[in-house]
C-alpha positions, 0 to 999 in steps of 0.5 A, a space after each residue: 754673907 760669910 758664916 760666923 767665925 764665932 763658936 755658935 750652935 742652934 737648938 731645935 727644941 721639941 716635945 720629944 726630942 731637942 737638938 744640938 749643932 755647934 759650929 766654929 767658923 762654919 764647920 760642924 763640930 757637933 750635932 746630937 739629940 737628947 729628950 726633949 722638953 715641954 713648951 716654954 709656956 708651959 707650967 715649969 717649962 723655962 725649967 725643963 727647957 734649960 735642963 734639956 738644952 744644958 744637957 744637950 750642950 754636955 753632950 755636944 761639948 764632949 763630942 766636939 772636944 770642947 772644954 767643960 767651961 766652953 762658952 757659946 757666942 751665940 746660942 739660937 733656940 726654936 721652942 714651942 711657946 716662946 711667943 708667950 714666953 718671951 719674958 722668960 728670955 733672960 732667965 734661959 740666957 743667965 743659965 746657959 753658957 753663951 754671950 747671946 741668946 736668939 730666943 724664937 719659935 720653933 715654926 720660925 726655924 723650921 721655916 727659916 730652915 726649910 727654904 734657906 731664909 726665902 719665900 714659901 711655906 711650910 708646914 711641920 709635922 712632929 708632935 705638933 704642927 704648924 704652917 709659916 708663909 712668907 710671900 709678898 704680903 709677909 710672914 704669917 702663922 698658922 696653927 701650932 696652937 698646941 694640943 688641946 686647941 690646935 695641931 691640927 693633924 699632928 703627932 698627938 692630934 693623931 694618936 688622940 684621934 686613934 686612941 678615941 677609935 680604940 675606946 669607942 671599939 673597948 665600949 661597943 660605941 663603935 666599930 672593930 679596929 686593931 688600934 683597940 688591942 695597939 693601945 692596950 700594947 702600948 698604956 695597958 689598961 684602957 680604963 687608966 687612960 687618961 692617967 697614963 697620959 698625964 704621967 709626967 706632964 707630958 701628955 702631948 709627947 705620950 699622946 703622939 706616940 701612939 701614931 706609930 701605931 696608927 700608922 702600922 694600923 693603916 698600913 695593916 689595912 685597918 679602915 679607921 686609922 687609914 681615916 685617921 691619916 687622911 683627915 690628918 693629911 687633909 687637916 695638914 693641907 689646910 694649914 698649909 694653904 691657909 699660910 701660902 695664901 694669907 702671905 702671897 706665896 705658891 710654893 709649899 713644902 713640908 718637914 718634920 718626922 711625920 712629914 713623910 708618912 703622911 706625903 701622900 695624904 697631905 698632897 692629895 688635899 692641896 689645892 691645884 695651884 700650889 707648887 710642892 717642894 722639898 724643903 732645903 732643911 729643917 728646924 736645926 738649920 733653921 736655927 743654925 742660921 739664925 745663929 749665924 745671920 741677923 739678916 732674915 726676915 725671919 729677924 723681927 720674929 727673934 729676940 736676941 738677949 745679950 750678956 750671958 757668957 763668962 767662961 773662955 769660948 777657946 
């Protein structure tokens, strides 16, 4: 299928980060990141998702040369927590500027990206994670339950994991580590914790960003968080395998910013039998695609909302 001739962009919308391409008949017109925004399932999250797409859209606009009023054909946007949010649809497309609206989760671009529209699974690692398997027995979902009841392995499932070590060394619960003194760098006084994290109200995002620090940690030598990252790779592992197997597939790969550091963790837990990689994109492709062709089998997981739009897309 040709690409769009259409002004269309696709929008990868994180926790941390969300975002931007635009496009016209194929070519890039722009691509840009701005703070991302919390899941739309979340308290005030169509909010902080209009307001992080909006912005992104600014930003992309006065990079591609698009006039201020530009209006988008179709905008596809992959968020966290638009299952529980599909009812929130028409308030998003009624405040962005775009005729149509490809409303779907952030696990279905990431897959949609990974393998170009095709069979496999694959898991993604950021803030969050998640496996989507597509195979002969269609496309299943693992995970991605959010913070506190999943993302097994993730972004903010590591840095809770560290931050535990490093109170448990503050309390003499546990053994020495180096993460104590990296997190008192990072939030200051530990006896504050779980007030610095809820700062905000994004307690996922603030939580993820002590990985780094796990990760300087092991590479340093540290034992504990060279633990944390191996149950982290062995937790990722098991989704991962969970998604090819429930939906017939052998081949698997992984995306998303922590994706490479934990490569090495993450494929030394898988079984045998499966069949590593590399993804051909990531969830920004996955949603460019998805703006661009309504003929994925991804397609029954996306809910297009039309008549949004108004001002000239010229």
């Amino acid at each position: 299928m040709r690409p769009s001739t259409r002004l269309v962009a696709g929008i990868d919308l994180g926790k941390t980060t969300c975002r931007v391409r635009a496009l016209r008949d194929g070519r890039v017109l722009g691509d840009v990141r701005v703070p991302g925004a919390r899941g739309l399932a979340d308290p005030d999250g169509a909010d902080a998702a209009l307001a992080a797409i909006a912005a992104g859209l600014a930003v992309v606009r006065r990079e591609a040369g698009l006039p201020d009023n530009a209006t988008f054909d179709v905008l596809a946007v992959g968020a966290a927590g638009s299952e529980a949010a599909a009812d929130l649809g028409p308030a998003l497309l009624a405040g962005l500027p775009t005729r149509e609206l490809a409303l779907t989760s952030d696990s279905i671009t990431s897959h949609a990206g990974a393998f170009s529209g095709g069979a496999g699974a694959v898991v993604a690692i950021g803030t969050g994670a998640v496996a989507v398997g597509l195979g002969s027995r269609g496309l299943v979902r693992v995970d991605g339950l959010g913070y506190w009841l999943g993302d097994d392995g993730g972004g903010s499932w590591i840095g809770r994991c560290g931050l535990r070590h490093a109170l448990d060394a503050r309390a003499g619960r546990g053994p020495a580590t180096s993460l104590l003194t990296r997190a008192e760098a990072r939030y200051g006084d530990l006896g504050r914790l779980p007030g610095t994290l809820a700062a905000g109200d994004r307690v996922a995002a603030v939580t993820a960003a002590f990985a780094v620090d796990v990760v300087a940690a092991a590479e340093s030598g540290d034992t504990l968080a060279r633990g944390v990252l191996d149950a982290a790779g062995e937790a990722l592992a098991r989704t991962t395998a969970t998604a090819a197997r429930e939906s017939g597939t052998d081949l698997v790969a992984a995306i998303g910013g922590l994706a490479p550091v934990l490569a090495d963790q993450w494929r030394g837990h898988l079984p045998g039998d499966l069949i590593v990689v590399a993804a051909t994109g990531s969830a920004l492709d996955g949603a460019v695609l998805l703006a661009e062709r309504t003929d994925l089998p991804h397609e029954a997981h996306v809910d297009r909302i039309t008549g949004g739009g108004g001002a000239s897309s010229a």
